[in-house]
Every structure is written in structure tokens, then in C-alpha cells.
C-alpha positions as CSV (number, residue, x, y, z in Angstrom):
1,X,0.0,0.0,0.0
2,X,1.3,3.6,-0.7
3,X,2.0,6.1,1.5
4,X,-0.5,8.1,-0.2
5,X,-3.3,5.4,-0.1
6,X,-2.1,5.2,3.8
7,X,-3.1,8.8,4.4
8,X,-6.1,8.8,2.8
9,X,-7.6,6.0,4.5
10,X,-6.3,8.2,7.8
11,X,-7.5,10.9,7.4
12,X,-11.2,9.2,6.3
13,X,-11.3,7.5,9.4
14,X,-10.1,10.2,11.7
15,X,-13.0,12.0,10.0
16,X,-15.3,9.0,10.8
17,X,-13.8,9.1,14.7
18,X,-14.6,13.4,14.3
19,X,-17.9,12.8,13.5
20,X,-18.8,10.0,16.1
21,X,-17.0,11.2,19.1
22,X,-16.7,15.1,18.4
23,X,-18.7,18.2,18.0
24,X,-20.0,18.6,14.4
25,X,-17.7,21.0,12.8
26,X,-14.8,18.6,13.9
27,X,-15.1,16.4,10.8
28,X,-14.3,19.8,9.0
29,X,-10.5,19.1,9.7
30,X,-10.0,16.2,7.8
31,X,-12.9,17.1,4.8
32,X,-10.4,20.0,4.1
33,X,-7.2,17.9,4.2
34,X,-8.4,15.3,1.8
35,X,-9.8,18.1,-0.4
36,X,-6.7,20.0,-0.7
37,X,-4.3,16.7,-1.9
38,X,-6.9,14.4,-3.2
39,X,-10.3,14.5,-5.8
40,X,-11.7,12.6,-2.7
41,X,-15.1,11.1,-2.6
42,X,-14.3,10.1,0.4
43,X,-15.3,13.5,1.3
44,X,-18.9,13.7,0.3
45,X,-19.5,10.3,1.8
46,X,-18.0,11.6,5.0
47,X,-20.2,14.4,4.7
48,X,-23.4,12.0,4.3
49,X,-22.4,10.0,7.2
50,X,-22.2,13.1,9.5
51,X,-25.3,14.2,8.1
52,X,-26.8,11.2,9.1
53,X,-25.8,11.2,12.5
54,X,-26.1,14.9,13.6
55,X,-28.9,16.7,11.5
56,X,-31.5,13.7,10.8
57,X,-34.3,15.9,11.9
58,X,-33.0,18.9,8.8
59,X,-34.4,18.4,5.3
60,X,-31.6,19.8,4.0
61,X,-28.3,17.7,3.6
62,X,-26.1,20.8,4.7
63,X,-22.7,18.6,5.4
64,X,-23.0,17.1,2.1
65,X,-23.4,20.4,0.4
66,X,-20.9,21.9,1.8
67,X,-18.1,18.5,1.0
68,X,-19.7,19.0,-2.4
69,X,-18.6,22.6,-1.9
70,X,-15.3,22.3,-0.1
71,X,-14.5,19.7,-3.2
72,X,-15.4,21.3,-5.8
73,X,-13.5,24.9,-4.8
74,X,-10.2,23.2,-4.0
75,X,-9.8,21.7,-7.5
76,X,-8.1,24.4,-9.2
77,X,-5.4,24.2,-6.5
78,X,-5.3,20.5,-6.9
79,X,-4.6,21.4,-10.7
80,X,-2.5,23.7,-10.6
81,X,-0.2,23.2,-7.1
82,X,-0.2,19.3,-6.7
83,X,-0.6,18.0,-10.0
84,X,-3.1,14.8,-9.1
């Protein structure tokens, strides 16, 4: 396995671990992380699992939206600084 595979899988679950045991903005952390190096869907599912556990009462899916978001912005800097 590759270091880069390594991290990824580290930072998902410390995301996972954010969401479970911390407040909700905590999973924020690692959502940006894997945005800035990686296309990650890792992200958006991250974002549906913390929707899932802290806003099932909302109608609106606002952790999703906003790894959709976060994803989406940091792709030009994924283009042009880190070349992946």
C-alpha cells in the first residue's frame, strides 16, 4: 500500500472518529485535508455519514453540500499546485 493510499484512509477514518465522538464542525478538519491533496469522494460520503448522525431531523443535507462545496473549490489548487 502507498504512502498516499495510507493517508487517505487516515485521514477518512479520523473524519469518521470526528464525527462519532466530536462536535459537528470537527469532521471539517479532515474534509479539508483530503480536499486539498486528493479528488476525494471520500469527502462527500464523509459528509453524508455526518449528516446522518447529527442533522437527521434537517431536510436539507447541509454537510453534504458543503463537502460537495469544499470539493469542488479546491480543485483548481489541486490542478494547478499538486498536480493529481
Amino acid at each position: 500500500m502507498s504512502v498516499e493510499n495510507s493517508l487517505r484512509i487516515f485521514l477518512f477514518c479520523l473524519g469518521v472518529l470526528a464525527a462519532l465522538f466530536g462536535p459537528p464542525w470537527l469532521p471539517l478538519v479532515p474534509v479539508v485535508l483530503l480536499a486539498m491533496r486528493f479528488r476525494a469522494w471520500e469527502v462527500i460520503v464523509l459528509g453524508l455519514f455526518t449528516d446522518f448522525l447529527w442533522a437527521p431531523s434537517l431536510h436539507i443535507p447541509l454537510f453534504l453540500i458543503s463537502s460537495i462545496v469544499i470539493v469542488w473549490a479546491f480543485e483548481p489548487l489541486r490542478k494547478e499546485l499538486l498536480l493529481s
